[in-house]
N, C-alpha and C positions, 0 to 999 in steps of 0.2 A: 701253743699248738694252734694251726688254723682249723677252722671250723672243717668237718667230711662234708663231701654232699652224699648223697644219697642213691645217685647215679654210682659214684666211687664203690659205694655197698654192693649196689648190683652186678656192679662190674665182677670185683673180685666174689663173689658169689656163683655166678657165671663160671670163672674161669678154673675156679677150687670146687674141691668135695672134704667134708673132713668125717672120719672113722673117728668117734668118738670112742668105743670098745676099747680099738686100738691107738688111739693120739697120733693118727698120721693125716696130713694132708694128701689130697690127691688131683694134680692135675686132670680137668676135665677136658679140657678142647686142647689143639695138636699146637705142638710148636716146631723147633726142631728135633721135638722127641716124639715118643708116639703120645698119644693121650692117654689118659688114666692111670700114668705112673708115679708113686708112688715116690714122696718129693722127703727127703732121708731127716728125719727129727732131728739129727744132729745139729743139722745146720743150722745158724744161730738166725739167717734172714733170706729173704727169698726176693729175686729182683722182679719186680713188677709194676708195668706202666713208668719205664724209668727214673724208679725209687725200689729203695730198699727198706723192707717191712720185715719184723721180728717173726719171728717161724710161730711163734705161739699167738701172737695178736692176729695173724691170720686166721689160725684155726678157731678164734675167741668170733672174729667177725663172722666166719663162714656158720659157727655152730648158734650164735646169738644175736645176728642182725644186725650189729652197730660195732664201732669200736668203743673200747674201753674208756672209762672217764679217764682224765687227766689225771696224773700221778699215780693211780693202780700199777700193779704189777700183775703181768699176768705169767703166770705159771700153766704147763696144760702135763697132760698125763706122763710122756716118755721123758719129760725135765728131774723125773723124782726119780732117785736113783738110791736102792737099798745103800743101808752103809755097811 
């Protein structure tokens, strides 16, 4: 895995919110949608800066400042599903 910089952190910090209560991410600033909407857990990755990032390791950055060490798994709250 290459090294983040730190700009990459701010960036998607910048551009996300994350509802920790409720495990959802939330677009801050507009795109072709409006802002502040409400980006659906299901989805497994989300495109950003012409890459595709894991819906949960986003929310791990946005909520904890950094990406995850190498080989973690990261699980966030709407991935747990009663059985």
């Amino acid at each position: 895995m290459e090294p983040v910089s730190d700009s990459l952190i701010t960036l998607i910090k910048t551009w996300f919110d994350y509802n920790a209560a409720h495990g959802i991410l939330i677009r801050r600033l507009k795109t072709r949608s409006d802002a502040y909407d409400v980006i659906n857990p299901e989805r497994e990755s989300v495109f950003f800066q012409g890459k595709d990032y894991d819906y949960a390791t986003l929310c791990f950055v946005v909520y904890h400042g950094r990406f995850p060490r190498p080989g973690c798994i990261v699980d966030h709250i709407n991935r747990i599903r009663p059985a």
